[in-house]
PDB file with one MODEL, atoms N, CA, C and O in Angstrom:
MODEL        1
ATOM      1  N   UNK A   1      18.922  -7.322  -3.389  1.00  0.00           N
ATOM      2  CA  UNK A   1      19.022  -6.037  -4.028  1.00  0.00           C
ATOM      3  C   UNK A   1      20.480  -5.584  -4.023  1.00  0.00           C
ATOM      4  O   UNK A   1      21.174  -5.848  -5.005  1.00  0.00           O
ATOM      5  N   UNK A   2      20.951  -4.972  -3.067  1.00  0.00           N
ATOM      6  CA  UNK A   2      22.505  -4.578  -3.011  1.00  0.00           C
ATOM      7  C   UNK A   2      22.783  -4.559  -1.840  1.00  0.00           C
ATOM      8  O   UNK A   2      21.947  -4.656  -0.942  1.00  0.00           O
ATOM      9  N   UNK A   3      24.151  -4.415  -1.657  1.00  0.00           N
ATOM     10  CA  UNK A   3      25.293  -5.348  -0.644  1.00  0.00           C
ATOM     11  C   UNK A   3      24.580  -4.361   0.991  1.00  0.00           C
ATOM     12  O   UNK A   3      23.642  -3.571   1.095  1.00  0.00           O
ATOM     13  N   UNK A   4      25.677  -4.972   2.132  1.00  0.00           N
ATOM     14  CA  UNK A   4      25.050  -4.913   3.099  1.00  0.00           C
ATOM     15  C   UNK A   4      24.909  -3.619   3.916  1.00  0.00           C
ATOM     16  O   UNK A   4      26.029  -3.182   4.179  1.00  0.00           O
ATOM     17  N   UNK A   5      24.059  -2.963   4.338  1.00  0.00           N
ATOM     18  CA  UNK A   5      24.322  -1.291   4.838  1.00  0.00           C
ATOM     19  C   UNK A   5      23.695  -0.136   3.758  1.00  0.00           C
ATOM     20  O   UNK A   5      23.869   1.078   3.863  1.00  0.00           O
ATOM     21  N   UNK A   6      22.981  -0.773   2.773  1.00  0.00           N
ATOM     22  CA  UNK A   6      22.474   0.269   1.511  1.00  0.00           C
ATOM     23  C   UNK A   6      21.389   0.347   2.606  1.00  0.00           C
ATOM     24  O   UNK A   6      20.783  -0.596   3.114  1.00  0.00           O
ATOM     25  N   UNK A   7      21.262   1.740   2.879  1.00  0.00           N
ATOM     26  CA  UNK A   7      19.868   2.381   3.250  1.00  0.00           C
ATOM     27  C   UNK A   7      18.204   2.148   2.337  1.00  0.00           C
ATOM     28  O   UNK A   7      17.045   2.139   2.754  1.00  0.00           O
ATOM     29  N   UNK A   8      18.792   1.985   0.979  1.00  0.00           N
ATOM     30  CA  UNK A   8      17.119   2.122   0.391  1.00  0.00           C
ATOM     31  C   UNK A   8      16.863   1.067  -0.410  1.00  0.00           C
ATOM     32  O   UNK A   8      16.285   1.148  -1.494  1.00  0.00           O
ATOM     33  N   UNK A   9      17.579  -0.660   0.460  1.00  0.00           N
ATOM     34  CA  UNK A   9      16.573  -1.901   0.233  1.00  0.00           C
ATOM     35  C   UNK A   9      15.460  -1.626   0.734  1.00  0.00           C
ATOM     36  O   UNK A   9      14.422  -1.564   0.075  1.00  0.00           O
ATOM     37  N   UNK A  10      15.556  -1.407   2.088  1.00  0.00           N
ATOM     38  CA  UNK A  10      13.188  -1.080   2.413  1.00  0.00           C
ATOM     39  C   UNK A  10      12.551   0.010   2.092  1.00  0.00           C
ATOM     40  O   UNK A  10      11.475   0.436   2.513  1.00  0.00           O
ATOM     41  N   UNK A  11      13.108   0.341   1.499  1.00  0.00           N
ATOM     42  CA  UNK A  11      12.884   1.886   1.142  1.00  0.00           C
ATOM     43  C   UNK A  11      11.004   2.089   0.324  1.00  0.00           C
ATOM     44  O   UNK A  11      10.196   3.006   0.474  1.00  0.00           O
ATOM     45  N   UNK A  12      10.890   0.630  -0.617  1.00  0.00           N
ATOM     46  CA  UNK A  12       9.356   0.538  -0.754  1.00  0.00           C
ATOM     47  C   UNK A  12       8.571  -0.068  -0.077  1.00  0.00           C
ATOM     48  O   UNK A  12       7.354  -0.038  -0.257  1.00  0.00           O
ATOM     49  N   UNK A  13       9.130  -0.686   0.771  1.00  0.00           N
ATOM     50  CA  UNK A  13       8.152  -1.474   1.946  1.00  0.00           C
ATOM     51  C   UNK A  13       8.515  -0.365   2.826  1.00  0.00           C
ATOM     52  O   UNK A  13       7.308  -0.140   2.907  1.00  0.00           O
ATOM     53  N   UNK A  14       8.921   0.344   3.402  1.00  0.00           N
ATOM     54  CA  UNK A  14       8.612   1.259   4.198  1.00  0.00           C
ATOM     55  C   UNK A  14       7.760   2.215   3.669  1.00  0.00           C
ATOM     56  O   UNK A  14       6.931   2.744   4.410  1.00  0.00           O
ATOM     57  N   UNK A  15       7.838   2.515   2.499  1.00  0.00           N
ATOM     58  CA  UNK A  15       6.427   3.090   2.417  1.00  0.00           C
ATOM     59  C   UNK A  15       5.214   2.780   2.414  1.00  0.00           C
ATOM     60  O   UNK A  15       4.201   3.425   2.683  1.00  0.00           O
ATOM     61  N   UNK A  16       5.396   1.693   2.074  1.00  0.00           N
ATOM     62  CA  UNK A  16       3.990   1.054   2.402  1.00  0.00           C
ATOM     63  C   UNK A  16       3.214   0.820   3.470  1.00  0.00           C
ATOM     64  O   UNK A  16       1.995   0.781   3.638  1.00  0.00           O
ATOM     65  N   UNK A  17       4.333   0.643   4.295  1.00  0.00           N
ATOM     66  CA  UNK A  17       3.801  -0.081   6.067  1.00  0.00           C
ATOM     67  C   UNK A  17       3.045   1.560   6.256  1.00  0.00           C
ATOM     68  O   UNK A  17       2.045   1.736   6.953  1.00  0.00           O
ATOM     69  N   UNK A  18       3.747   2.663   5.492  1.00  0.00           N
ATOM     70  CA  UNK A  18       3.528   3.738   6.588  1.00  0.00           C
ATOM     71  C   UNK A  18       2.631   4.245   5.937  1.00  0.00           C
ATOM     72  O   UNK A  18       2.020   5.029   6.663  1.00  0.00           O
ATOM     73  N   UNK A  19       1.959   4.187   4.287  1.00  0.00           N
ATOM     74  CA  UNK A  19       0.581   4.069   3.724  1.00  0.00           C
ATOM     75  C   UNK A  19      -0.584   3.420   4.786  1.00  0.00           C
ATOM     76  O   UNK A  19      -1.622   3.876   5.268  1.00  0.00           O
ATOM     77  N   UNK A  20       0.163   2.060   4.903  1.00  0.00           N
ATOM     78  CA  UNK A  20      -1.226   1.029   5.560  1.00  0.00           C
ATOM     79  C   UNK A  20      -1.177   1.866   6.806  1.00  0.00           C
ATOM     80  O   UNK A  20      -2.025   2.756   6.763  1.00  0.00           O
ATOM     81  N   UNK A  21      -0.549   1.866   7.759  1.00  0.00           N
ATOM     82  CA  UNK A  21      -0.941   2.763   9.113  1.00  0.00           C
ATOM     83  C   UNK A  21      -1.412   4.223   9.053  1.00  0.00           C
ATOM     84  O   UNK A  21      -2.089   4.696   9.965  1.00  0.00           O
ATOM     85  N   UNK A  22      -1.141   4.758   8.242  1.00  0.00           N
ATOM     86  CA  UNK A  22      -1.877   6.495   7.732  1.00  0.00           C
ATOM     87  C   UNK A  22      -2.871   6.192   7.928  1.00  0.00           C
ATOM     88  O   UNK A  22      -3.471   6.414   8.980  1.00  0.00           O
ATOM     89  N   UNK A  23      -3.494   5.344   6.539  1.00  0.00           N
ATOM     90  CA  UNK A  23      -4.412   5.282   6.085  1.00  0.00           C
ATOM     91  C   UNK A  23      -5.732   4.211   6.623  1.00  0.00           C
ATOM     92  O   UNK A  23      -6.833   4.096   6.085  1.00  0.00           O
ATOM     93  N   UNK A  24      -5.323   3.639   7.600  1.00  0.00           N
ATOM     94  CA  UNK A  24      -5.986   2.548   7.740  1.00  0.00           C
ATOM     95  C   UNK A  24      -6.154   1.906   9.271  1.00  0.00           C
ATOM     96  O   UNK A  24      -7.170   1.658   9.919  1.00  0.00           O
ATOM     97  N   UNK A  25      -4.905   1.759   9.544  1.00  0.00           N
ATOM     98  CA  UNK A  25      -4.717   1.190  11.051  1.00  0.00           C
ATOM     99  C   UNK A  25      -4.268   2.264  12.187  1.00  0.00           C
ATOM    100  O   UNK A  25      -4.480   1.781  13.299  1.00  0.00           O
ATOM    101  N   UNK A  26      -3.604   3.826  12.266  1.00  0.00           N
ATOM    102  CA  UNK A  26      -4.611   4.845  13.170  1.00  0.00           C
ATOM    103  C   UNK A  26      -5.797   5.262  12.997  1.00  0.00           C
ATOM    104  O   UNK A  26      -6.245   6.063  13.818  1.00  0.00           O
ATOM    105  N   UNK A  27      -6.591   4.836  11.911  1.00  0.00           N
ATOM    106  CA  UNK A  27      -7.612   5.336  12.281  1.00  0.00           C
ATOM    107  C   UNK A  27      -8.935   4.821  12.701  1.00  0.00           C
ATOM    108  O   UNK A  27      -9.945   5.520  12.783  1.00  0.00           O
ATOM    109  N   UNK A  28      -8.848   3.162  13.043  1.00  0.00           N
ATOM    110  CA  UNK A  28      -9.681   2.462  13.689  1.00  0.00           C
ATOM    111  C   UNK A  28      -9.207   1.611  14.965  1.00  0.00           C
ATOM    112  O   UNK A  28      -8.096   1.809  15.456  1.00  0.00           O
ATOM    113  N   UNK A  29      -9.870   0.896  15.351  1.00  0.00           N
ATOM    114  CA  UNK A  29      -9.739  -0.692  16.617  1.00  0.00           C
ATOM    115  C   UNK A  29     -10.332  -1.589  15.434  1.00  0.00           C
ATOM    116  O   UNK A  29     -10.877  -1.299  14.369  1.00  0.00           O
ATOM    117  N   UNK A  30      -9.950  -2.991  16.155  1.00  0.00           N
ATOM    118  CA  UNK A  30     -10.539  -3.771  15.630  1.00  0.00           C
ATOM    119  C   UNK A  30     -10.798  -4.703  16.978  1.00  0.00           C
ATOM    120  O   UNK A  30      -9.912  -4.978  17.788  1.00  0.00           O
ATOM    121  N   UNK A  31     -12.441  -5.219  17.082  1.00  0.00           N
ATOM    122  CA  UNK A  31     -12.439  -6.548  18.231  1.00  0.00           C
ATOM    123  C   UNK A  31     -11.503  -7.421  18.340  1.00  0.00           C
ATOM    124  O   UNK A  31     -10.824  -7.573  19.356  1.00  0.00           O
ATOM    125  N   UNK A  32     -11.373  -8.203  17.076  1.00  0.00           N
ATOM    126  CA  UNK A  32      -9.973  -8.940  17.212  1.00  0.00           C
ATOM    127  C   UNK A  32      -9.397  -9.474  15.811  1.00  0.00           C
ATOM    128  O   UNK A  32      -9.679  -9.472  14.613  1.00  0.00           O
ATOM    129  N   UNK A  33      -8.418  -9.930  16.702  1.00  0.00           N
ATOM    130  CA  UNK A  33      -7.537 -10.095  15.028  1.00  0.00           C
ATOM    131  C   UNK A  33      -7.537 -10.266  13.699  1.00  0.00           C
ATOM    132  O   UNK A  33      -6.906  -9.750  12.777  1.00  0.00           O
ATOM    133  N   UNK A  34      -8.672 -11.393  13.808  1.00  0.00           N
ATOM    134  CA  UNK A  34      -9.246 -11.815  12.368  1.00  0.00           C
ATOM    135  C   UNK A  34     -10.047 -10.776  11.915  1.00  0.00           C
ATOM    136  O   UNK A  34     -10.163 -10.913  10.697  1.00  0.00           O
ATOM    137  N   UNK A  35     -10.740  -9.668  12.362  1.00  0.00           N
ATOM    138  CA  UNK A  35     -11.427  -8.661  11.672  1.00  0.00           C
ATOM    139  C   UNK A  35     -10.374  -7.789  11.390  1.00  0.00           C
ATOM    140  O   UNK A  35     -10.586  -7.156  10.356  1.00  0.00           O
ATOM    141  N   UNK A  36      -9.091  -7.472  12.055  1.00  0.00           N
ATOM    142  CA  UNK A  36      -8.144  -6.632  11.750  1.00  0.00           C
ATOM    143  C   UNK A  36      -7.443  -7.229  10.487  1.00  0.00           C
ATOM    144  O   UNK A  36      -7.395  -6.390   9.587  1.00  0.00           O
ATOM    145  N   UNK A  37      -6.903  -8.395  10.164  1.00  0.00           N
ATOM    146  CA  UNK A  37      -6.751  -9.379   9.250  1.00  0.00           C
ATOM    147  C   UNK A  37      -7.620  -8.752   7.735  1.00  0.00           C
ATOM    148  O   UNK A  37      -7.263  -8.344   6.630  1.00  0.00           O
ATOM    149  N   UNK A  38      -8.276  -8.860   8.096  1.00  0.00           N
ATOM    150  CA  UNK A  38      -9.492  -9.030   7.200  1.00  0.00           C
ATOM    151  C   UNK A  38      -9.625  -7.591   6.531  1.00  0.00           C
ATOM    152  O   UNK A  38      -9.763  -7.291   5.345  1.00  0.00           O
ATOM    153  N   UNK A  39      -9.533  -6.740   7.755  1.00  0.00           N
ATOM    154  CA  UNK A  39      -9.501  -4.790   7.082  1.00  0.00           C
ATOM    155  C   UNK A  39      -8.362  -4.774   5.822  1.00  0.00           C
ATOM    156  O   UNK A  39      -8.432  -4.402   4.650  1.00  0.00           O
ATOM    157  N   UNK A  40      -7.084  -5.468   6.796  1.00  0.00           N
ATOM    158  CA  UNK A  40      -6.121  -5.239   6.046  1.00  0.00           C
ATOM    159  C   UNK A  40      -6.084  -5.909   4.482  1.00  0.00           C
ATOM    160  O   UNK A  40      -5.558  -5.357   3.516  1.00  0.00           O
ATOM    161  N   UNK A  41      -6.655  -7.014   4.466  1.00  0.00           N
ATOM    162  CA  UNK A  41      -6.864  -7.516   3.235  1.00  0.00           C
ATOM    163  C   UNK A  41      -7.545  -6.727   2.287  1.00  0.00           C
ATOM    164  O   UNK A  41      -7.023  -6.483   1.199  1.00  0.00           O
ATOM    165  N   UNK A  42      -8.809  -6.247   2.637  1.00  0.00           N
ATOM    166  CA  UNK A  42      -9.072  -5.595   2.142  1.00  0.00           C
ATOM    167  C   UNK A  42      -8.812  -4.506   1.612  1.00  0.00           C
ATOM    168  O   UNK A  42      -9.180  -4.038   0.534  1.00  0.00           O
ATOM    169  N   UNK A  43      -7.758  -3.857   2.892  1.00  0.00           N
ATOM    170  CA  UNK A  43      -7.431  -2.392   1.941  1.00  0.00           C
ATOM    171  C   UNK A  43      -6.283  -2.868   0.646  1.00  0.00           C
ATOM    172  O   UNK A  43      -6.262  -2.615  -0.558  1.00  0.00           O
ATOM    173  N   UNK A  44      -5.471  -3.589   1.455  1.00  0.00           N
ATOM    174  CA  UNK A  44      -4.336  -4.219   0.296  1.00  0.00           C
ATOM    175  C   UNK A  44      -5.104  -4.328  -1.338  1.00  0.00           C
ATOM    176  O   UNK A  44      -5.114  -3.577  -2.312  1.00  0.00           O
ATOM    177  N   UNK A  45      -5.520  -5.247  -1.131  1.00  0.00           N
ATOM    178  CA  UNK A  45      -6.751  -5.590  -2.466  1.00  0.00           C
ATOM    179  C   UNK A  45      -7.764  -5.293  -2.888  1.00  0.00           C
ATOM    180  O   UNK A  45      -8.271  -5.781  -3.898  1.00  0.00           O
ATOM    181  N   UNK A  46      -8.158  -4.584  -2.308  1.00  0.00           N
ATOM    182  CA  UNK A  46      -9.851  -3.403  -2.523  1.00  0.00           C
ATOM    183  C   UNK A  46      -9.045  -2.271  -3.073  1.00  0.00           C
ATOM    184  O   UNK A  46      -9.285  -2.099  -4.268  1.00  0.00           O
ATOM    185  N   UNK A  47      -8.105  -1.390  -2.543  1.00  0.00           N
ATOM    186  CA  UNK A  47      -7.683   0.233  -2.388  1.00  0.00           C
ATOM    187  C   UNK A  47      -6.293  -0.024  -2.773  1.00  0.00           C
ATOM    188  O   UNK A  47      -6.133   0.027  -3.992  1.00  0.00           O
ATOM    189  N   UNK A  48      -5.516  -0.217  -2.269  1.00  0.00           N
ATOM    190  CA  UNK A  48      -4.269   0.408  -2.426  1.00  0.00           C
ATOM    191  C   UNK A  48      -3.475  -0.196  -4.016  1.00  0.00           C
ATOM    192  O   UNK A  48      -3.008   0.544  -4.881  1.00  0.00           O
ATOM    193  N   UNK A  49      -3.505  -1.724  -4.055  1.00  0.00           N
ATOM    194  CA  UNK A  49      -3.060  -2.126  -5.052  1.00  0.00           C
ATOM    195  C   UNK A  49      -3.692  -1.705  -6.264  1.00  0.00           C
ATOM    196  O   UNK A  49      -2.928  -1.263  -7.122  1.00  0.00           O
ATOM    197  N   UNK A  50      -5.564  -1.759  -6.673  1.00  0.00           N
ATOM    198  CA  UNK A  50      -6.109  -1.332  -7.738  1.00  0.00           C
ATOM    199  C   UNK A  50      -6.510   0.205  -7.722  1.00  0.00           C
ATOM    200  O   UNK A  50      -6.627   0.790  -8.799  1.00  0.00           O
ATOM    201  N   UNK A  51      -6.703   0.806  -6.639  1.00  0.00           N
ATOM    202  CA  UNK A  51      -7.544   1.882  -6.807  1.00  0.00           C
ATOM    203  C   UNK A  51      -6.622   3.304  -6.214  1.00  0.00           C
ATOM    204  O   UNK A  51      -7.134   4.316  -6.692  1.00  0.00           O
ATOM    205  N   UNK A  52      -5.616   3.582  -5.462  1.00  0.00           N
ATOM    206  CA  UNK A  52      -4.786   4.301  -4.734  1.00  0.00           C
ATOM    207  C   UNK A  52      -3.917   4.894  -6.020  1.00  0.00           C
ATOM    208  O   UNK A  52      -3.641   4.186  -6.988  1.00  0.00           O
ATOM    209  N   UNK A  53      -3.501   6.363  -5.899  1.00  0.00           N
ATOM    210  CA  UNK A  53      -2.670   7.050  -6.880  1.00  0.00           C
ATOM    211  C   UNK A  53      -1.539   6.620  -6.217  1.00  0.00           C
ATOM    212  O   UNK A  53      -1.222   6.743  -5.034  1.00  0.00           O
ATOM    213  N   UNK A  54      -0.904   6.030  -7.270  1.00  0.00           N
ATOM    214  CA  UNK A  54       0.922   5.900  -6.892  1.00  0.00           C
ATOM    215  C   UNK A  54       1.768   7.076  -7.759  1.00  0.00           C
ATOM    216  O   UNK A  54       1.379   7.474  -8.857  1.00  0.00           O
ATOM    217  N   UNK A  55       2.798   7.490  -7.192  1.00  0.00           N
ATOM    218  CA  UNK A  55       3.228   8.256  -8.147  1.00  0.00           C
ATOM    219  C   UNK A  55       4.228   8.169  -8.547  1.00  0.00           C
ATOM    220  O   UNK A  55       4.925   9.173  -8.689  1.00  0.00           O
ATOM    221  N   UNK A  56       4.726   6.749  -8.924  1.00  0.00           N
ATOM    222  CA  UNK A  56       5.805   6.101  -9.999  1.00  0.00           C
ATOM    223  C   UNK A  56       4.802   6.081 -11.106  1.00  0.00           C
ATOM    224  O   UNK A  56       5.211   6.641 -12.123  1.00  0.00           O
ATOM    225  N   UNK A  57       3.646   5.604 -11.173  1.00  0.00           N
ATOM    226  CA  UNK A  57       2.856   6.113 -12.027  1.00  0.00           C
ATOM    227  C   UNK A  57       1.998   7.573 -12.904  1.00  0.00           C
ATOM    228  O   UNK A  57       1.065   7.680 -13.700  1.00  0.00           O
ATOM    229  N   UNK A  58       3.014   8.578 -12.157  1.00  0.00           N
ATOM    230  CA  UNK A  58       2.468   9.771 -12.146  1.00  0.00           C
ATOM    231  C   UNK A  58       1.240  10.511 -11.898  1.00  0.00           C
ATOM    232  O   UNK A  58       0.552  11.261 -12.591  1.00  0.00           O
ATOM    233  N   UNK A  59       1.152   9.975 -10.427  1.00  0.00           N
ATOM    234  CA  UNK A  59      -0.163  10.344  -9.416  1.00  0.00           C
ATOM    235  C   UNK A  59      -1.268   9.714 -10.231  1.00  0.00           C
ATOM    236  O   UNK A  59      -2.202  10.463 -10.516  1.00  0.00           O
ATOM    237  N   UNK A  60      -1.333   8.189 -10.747  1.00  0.00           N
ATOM    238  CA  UNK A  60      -2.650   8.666 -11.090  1.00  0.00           C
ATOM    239  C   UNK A  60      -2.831   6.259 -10.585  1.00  0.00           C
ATOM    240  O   UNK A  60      -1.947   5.479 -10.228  1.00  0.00           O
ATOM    241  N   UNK A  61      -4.005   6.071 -10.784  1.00  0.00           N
ATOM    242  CA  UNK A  61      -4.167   4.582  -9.553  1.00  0.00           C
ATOM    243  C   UNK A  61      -4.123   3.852 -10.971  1.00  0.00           C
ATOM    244  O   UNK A  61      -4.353   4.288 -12.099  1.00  0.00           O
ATOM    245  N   UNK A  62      -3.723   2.510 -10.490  1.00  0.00           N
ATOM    246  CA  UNK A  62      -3.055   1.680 -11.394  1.00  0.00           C
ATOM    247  C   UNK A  62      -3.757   0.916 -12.642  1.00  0.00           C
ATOM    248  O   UNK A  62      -3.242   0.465 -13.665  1.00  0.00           O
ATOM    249  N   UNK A  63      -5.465   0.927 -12.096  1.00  0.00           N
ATOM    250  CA  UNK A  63      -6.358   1.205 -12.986  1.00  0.00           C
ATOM    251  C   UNK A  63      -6.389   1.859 -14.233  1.00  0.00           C
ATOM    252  O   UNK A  63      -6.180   1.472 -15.382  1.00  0.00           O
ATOM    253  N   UNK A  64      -6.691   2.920 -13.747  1.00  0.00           N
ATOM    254  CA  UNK A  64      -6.134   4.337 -14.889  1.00  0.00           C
ATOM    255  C   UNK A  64      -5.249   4.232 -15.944  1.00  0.00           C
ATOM    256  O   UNK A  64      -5.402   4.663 -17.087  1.00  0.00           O
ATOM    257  N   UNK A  65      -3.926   3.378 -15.286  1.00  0.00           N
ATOM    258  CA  UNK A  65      -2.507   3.394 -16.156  1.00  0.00           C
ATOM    259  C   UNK A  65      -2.998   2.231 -16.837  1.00  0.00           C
ATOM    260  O   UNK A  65      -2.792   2.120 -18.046  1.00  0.00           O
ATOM    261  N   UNK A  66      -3.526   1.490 -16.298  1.00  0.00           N
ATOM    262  CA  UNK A  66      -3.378   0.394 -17.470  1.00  0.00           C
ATOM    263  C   UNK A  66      -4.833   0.631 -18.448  1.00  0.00           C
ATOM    264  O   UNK A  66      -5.026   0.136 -19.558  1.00  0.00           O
ATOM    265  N   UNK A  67      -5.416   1.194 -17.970  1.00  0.00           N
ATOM    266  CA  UNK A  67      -6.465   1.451 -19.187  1.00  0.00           C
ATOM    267  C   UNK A  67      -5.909   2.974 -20.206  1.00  0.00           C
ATOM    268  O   UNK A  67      -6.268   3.409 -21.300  1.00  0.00           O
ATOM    269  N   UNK A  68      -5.374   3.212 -19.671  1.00  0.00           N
ATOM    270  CA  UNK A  68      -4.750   4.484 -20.700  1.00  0.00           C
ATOM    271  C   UNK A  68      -3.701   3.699 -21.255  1.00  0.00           C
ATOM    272  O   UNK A  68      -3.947   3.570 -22.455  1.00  0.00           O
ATOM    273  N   UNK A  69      -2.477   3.018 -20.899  1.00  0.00           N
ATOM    274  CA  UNK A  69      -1.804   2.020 -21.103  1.00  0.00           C
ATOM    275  C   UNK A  69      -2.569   0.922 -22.830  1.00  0.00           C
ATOM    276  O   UNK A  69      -1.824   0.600 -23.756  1.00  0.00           O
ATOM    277  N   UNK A  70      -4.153   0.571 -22.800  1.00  0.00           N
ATOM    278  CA  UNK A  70      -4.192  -0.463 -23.735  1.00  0.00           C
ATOM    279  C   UNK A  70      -5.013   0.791 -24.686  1.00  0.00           C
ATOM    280  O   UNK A  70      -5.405   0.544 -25.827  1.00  0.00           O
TER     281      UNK A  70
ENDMDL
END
């Protein structure tokens, strides 16, 4: 992205990490890893990527945009 010391290369992966822990990982346990694994997959690919309002999209889930989009 750009040279070394720019503050806002993680700037979208930090939001994200701090989406997935909001939303997902304070608010359960998991027995063990592979079911924690497995939540997370799910939210990634169940919720956040298709179904979650982003608002580079103007609050609305990515679904939405691309069906208003065609």
């Amino acid at each position: 992205m750009s040279g070394r010391g720019n503050c806002f290369d993680n700037a979208a992966v930090e939001t994200f990490f701090k989406s997935l822990k909001a939303e997902l990982l304070w608010r359960q346990t998991w027995p063990t890893r592979r079911q924690a694994a497995a939540a997370i997959f799910q939210y990634v690919n169940g919720f956040y990527n298709p179904r979650r309002r982003h608002s580079y999209l103007g609050n609305i889930s990515p679904l939405a945009f691309e069906a208003k989009a065609a």
